[in-house]
C-alpha positions in Angstrom: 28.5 89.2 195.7 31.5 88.8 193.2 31.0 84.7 194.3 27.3 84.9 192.9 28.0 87.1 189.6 30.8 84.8 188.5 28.6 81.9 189.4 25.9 83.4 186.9 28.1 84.5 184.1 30.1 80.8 184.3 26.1 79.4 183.9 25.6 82.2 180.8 28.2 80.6 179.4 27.3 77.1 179.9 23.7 77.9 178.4 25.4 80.2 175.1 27.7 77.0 174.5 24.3 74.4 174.3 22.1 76.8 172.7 22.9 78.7 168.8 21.4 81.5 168.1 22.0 82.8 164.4 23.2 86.6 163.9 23.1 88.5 161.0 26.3 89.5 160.6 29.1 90.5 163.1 27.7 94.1 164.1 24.3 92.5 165.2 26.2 89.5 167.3 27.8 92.4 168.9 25.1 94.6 169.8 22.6 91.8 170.8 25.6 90.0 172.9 26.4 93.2 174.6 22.6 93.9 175.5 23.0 89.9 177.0 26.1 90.7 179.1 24.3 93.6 180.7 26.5 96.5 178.7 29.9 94.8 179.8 32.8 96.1 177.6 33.2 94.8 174.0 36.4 93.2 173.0 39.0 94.0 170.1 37.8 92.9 166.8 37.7 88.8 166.4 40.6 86.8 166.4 41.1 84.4 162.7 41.6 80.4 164.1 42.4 79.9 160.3 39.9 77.4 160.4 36.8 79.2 159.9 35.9 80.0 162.8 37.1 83.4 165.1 37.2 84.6 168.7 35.7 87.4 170.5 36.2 88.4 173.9 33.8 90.3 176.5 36.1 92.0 179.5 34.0 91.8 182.6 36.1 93.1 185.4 39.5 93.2 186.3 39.7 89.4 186.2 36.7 88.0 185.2 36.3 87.8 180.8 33.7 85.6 178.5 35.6 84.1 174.9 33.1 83.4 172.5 33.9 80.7 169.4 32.1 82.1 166.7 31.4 80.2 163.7 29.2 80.5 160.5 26.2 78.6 160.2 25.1 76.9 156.8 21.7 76.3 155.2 20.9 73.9 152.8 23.0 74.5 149.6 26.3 75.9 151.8 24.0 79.1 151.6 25.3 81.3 154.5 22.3 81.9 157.4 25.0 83.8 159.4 26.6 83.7 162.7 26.1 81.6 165.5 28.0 81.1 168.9 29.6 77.6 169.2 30.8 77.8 172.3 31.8 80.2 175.1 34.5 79.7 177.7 34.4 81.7 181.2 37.9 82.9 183.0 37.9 83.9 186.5 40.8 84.5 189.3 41.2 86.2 192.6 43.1 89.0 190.7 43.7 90.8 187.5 47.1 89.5 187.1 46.1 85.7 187.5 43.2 86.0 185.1 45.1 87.6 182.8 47.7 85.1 182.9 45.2 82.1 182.6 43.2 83.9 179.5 46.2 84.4 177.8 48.3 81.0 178.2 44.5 79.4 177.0 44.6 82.0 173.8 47.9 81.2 173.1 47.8 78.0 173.2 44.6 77.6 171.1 46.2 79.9 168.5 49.2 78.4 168.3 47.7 74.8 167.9 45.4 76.6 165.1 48.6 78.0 163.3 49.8 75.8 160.3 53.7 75.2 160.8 56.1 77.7 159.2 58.2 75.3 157.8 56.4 72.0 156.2 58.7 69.4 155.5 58.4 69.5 151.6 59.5 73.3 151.9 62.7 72.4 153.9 64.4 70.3 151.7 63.5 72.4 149.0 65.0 75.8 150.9 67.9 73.6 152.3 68.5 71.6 148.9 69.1 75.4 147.6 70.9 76.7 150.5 73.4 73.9 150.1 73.8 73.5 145.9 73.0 69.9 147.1 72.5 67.6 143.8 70.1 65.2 145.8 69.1 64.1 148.8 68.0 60.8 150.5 66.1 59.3 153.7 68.9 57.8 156.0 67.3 56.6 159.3 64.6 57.1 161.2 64.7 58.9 165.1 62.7 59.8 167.7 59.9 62.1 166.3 62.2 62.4 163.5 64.5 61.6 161.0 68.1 61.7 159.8 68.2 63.2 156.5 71.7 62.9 153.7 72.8 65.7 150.9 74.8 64.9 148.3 77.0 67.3 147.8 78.5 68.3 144.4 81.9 67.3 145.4 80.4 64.1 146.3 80.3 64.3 150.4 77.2 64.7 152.2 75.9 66.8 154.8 73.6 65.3 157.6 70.9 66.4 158.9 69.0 65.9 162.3 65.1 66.9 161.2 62.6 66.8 164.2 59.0 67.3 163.8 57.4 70.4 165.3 53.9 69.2 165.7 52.1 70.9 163.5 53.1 69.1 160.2 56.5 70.6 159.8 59.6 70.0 160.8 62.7 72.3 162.6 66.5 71.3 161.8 69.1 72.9 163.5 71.6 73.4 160.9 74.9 74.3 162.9 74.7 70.8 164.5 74.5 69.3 160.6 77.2 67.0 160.2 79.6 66.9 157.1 81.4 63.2 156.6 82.6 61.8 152.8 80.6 59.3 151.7 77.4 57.3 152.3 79.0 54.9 155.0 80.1 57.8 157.1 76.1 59.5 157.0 75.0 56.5 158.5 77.6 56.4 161.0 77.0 60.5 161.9 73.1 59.4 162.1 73.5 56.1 165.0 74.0 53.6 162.5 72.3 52.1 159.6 68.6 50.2 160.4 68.5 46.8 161.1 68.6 43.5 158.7 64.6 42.9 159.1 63.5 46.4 158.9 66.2 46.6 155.8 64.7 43.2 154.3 61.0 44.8 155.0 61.7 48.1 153.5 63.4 46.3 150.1 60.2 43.8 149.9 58.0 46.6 150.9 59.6 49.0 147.8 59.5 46.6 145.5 55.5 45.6 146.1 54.7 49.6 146.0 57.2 50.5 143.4 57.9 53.3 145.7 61.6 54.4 147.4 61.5 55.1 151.5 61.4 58.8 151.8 60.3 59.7 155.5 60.2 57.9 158.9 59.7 58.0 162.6 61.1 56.3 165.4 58.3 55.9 168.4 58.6 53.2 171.7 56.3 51.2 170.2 56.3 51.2 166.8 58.0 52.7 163.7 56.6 54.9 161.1 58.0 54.7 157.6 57.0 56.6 154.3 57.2 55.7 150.7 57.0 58.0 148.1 55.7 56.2 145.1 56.5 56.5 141.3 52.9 57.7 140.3 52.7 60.4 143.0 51.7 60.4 146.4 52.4 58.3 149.5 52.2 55.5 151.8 52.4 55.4 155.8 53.4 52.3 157.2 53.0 51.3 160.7 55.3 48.7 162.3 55.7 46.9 165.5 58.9 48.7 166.9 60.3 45.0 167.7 61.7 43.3 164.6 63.9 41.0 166.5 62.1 38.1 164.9 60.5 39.9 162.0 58.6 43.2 160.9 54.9 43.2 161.9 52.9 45.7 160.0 49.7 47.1 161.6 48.4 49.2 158.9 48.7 51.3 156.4 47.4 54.6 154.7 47.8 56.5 152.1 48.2 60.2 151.3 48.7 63.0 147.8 51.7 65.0 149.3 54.7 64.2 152.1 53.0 67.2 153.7 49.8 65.7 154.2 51.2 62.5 155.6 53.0 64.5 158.3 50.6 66.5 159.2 48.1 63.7 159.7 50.8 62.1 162.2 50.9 65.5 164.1 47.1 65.9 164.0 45.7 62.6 165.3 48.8 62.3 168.0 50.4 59.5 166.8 52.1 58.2 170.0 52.6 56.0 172.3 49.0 56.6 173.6 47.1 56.1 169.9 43.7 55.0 169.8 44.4 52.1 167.2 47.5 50.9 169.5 45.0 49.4 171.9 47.6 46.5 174.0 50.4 46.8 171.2 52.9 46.6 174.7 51.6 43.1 175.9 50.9 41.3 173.1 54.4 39.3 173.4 54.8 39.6 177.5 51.0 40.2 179.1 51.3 36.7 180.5 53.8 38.4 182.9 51.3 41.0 184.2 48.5 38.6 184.3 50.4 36.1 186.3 52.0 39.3 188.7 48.4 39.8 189.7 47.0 36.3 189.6 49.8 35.8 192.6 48.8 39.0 194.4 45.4 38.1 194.5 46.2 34.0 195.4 48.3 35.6 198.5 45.4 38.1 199.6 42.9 35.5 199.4 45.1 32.9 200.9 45.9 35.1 204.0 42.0 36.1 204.3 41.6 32.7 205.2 44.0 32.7 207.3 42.9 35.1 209.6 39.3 33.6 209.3 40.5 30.4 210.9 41.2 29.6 214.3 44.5 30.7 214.6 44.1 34.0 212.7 47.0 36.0 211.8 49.0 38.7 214.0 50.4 42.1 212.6 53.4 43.8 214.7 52.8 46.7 217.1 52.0 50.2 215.8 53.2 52.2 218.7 51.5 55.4 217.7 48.2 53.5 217.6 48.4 52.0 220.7 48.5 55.1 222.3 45.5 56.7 221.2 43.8 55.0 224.5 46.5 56.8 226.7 45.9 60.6 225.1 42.4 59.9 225.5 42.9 58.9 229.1 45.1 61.7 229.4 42.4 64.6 228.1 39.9 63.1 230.3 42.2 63.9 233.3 42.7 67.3 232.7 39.2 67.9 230.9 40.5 69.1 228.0 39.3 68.3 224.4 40.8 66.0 222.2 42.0 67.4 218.5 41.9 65.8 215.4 42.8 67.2 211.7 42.4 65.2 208.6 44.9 66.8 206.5 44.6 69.5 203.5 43.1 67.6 201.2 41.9 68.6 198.2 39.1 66.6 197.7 37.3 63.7 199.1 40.1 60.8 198.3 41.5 57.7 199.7 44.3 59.9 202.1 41.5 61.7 204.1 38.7 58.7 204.5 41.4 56.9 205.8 42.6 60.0 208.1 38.8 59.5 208.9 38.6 55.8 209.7 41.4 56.3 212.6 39.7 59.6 214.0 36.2 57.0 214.2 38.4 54.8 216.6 39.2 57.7 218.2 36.0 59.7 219.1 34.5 56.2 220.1 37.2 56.0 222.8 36.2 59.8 223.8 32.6 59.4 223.6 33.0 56.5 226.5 34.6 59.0 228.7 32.8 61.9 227.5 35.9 63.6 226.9 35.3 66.6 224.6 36.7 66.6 220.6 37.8 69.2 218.4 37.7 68.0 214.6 38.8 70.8 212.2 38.8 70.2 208.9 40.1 71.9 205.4 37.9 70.5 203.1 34.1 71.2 202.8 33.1 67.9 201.4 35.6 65.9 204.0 33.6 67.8 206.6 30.4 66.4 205.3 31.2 63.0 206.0 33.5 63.6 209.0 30.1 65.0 210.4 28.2 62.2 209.6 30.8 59.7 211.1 31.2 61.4 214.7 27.4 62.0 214.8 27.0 57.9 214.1 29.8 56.9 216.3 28.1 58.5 219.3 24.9 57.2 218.0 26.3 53.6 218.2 27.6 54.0 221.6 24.3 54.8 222.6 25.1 58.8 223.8 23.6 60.9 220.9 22.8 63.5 223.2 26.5 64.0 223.6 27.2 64.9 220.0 27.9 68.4 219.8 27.3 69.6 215.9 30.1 73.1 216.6 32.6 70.3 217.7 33.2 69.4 214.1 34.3 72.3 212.3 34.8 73.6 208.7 37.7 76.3 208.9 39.2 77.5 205.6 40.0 76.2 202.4 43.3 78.6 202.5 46.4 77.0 203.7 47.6 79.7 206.5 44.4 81.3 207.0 43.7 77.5 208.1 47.1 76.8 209.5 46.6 80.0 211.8 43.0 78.8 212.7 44.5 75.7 214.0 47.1 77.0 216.0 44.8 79.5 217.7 42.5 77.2 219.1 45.6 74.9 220.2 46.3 77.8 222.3 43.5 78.9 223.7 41.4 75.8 224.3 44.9 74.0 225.5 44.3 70.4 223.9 45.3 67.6 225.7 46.1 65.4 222.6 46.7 65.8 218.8 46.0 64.0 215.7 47.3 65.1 212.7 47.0 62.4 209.6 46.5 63.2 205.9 47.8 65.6 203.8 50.5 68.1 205.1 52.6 70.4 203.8 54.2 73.8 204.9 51.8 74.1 207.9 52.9 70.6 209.4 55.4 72.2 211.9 53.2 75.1 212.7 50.4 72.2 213.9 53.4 70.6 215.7 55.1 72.9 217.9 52.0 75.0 219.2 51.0 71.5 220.5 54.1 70.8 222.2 54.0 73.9 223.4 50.7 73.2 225.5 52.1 69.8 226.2 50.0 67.8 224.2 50.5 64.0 223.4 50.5 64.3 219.3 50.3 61.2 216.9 50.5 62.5 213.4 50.8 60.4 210.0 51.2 62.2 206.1 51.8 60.6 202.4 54.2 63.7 201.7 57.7 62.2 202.9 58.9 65.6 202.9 57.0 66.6 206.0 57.4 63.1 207.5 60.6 64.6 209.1 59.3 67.9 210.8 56.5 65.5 212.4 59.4 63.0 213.7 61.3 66.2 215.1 58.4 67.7 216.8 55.4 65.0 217.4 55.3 61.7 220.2 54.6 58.7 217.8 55.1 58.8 214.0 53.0 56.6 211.5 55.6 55.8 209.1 55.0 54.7 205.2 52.2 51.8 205.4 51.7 52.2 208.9 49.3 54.6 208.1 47.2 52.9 205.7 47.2 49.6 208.1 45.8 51.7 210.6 42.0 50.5 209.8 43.0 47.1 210.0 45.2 47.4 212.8 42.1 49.1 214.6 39.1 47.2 213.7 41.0 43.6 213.8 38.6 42.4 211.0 39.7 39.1 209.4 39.2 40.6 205.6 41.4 43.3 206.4 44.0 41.8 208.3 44.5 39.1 205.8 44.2 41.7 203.0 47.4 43.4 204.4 48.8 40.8 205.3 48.8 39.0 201.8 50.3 42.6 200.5 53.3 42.0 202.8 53.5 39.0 201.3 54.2 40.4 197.5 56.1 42.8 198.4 58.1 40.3 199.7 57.8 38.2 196.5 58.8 41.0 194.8 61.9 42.3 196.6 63.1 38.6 196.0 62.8 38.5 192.8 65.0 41.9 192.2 67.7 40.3 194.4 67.7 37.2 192.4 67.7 39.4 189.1 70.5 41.5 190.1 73.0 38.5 190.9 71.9 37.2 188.2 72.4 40.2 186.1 75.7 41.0 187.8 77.1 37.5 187.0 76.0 37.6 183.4 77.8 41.1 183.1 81.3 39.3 184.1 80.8 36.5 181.2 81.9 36.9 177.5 78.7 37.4 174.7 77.6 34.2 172.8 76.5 36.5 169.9 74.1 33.6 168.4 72.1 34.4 171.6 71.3 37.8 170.8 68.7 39.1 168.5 70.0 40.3 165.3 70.5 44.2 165.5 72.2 44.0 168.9 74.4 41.0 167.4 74.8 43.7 164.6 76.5 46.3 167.1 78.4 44.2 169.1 80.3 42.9 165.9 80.2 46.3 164.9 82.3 47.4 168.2 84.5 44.0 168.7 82.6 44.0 172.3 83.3 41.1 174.1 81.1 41.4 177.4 77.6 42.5 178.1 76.4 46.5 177.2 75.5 47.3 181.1 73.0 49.8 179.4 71.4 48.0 176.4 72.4 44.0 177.1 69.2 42.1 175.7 70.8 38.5 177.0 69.1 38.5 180.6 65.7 38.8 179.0 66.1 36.9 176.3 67.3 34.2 178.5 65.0 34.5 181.4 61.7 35.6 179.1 62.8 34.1 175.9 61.5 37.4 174.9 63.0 40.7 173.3 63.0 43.3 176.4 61.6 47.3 174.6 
């Protein structure tokens, strides 16, 4: 019953959300929304978004509440028509405690992404400018999602700064980690260093075009953000390619009235590393690389597909686990009992259970020609749809439908132990004589385990979650370890596409592990020899200098790249 209410109040909610009807005012959105939610409870008064629109929220049960977005709606002129519904979110959990917890993270969140930040960045320096008696202040460098910021002090030192953005258009400083050095020389020193020649050469040339002075910047992975406040008011938001080891590549530009609009348009339209107008910025100087990485895994596949296509075909080693299935089988058909098969807790449909699937195929063909009775239990409503479907054609293609028995496939429980404890019973009582466990496993892997070996079951079990690889290894006859698993199909059905497919994976892996053993002697060698500083870009020349280093940074050499890619490394 609470299944099919829930159902209907999550499909009110849908139909509110595509549908606006205009109220009045707020006391007749009330009454006539009550009269729609059948006399439910109102909510407290509406919640302000501070951006026109409110919230207000219908308590159904203990855990079950409606939010409605309300909004106004505008004739023709900006003449108010009144209130309408713009869209309605539905919150539901097993208990009060859950929902609760859900509703509330949700309003939260939304208000607290609503909220305009407490402390814009114009504010701070004006609040810390007087806090300190500072006579000015000045842009140093930028950092990441921030910036290093300089006071002058009236006794001529100056106090640093560490300002990070907040997200919402302002920024937070943390004031007892503020630096206090001498002079100029020493700020840059307390904020990582000074920026480098080209972005310095940029930011002069850039300055002098605008007639504007560098006031605000950003450090990001792929790019850099830098700010210029301009003489006649206002500012400009430039956007650069991060690497500027052969020169500063701008992407665009904009411009904005106040230093508070400009950072709160970088918050607002998520200027990061996954921006819309970024589209490839990462593989404009080194895509060849990927390209050719996947040109030479798909060479290899098809080459080996061939391969096995000839006459000589190609071999794969042993599997032991898979070779046995024939032998539990057998052994079930001795002592007429069934054979058991479970595909895992998967969530959904995915790759892990169809391929859980594909083996179990293999295996009810082998039981169908001794008629030896199955057992396939499954967690998953949708993974017992097809599992159905493949047993029933299996038999079909042997040519015994008659022996497909419809209870023999089973959907238990989508709860973990509630399904864990299914299991095990029927292990028990209906004393299998062999058990296949591949898929997803997690806590309940050893309970599957040791009630078979209990009955004395053969068990062959395979999982993608390494941590319960080891309870199966303790506790279960053959192991499917790593690949193994996913080469079962191939291993199974000996089909030339497949067998050259993993086969030609083998191969770049192979490829691959070469190529970090060649890079790390390589690597290792070049760490033991002294720098030739004309071979590295012109910032990391700039620290080494800096430093007197003599050999490779470990951490931040650029000189393998460079010499291996003839490319700057991010």
């Amino acid at each position: 019953m609470k299944l099919n209410s829930a159902l209907g109040l999550a499909c009110l909610a849908v139909l509110m959300t595509g549908c606006q009807h205009v109220y009045k005012d707020y006391p007749e959105y009330r009454t006539e929304r009550q009269v729609e939610l059948i006399g439910r409870e109102q909510g407290d008064e509406p919640v302000d978004l501070h951006d026109g629109k409110s919230w207000h929220v219908w308590r159904l049960d203990s855990s079950q509440c409606l939010l409605d977005e309300l909004g106004a709606k505008s004739a023709a002129g900006g003449r108010s028509e009144g209130i309408v519904v713009l869209r309605t979110l539905f919150f539901d959990s097993d208990n009060e405690e859950t929902g609760d917890s859900k509703f509330n993270s949700y309003v939260q969140e939304q208000l607290n992404k609503n909220k305009p930040s407490p402390n814009p960045i114009e504010k701070y320096r004006a609040d810390r400018a007087l806090q300190l008696g500072a006579a000015s202040g000045q842009f140093l460098t930028p950092s990441a999602e921030g910036h290093f910021y300089a006071w002058q002090m009236p006794d001529g030192t100056y106090t640093v700064d560490s300002v990070s953005n907040d997200g919402k258009g302002g920024v937070v400083v943390d004031t007892s980690a503020s630096a206090s050095v001498p002079n100029l020389d020493a700020a840059y020193t307390a904020a990582g260093g000074a920026m480098t020649p080209n972005q310095l050469d940029y930011i002069q040339a850039r300055s002098a075009e605008l007639g504007a002075t560098l006031d605000w910047g950003e450090l990001h992975r792929f790019w850099l953000l830098l700010g210029f406040k301009k003489r006649g008011g206002g500012y400009t938001l430039d956007f650069l390619k991060a690497d500027t080891s052969k020169g500063v590549e701008r992407l665009r530009s904009q411009d904005f009235d106040s230093l508070n609009a400009l950072a709160l348009w970088v918050d607002q339209n998520g200027v990061k590393q996954d921006a819309a107008w970024a589209d490839n910025l990462q593989y404009r100087s080194n895509g060849w690389i990927l390209i050719g990485v996947v040109l030479l895994v798909v060479a290899s596949v098809l080459f080996n597909i061939g391969r096995a296509k000839g006459a000589k075909g190609v071999t794969i080693r042993r599997i032991n686990g898979l070779d046995q299935i024939d032998e539990a089988v057998g052994r079930a058909t001795e002592t007429a009992r069934p054979v058991l098969m479970v595909p895992g807790l998967s969530a959904q449909l995915d790759g892990i259970a169809v391929q859980a699937l594909t083996v179990f195929a293999y295996v009810v063909r082998s039981a169908a020609r001794f008629r030896t009775p199955i057992r396939l239990l499954n967690y998953n409503p949708a993974v017992y749809a097809v599992a159905t479907e493949i047993v029933r054609d299996v038999y079909l293609s042997e040519g015994v439908p008659e022996q497909f028995d419809p209870d023999s496939v089973r959907f238990v429980t989508d709860r973990q132990f509630a399904f864990a404890a299914a299991v095990a019973g029927l292990i028990q009582r209906e004393k299998v004589a062999a058990a296949f466990m591949m898929g997803d496993f997690y806590a309940e892997s050893l309970i599957f385990a040791e009630n078979a070996n209990l009955v004395g079951a053969i068990q062959v079990a395979a999982t993608t979650q390494f941590t319960q690889t080891p309870f199966f290894i303790a506790a279960c006859d053959y192991v499917l370890l790593g690949d193994e698993f996913y080469a079962a199909s191939a291993y199974l059905g000996r089909q030339p596409v497949l067998l050259g497919s993993m086969v030609g994976i083998d191969w770049a892996k192979m490829m691959f592990m070469a190529f970090v053993v060649f890079a790390v002697i390589v690597h290792s060698y070049q760490m033991t020899q002294k720098v030739d500083l004309s071979k590295l870009p012109p910032e990391t020349r700039a620290n080494y200098e800096r430093l007197h280093q003599v050999y490779p940074d470990p951490n931040k050499d650029e000189l393998f790249f460079v010499k291996m890619t003839k490319m700057k490394r991010f």
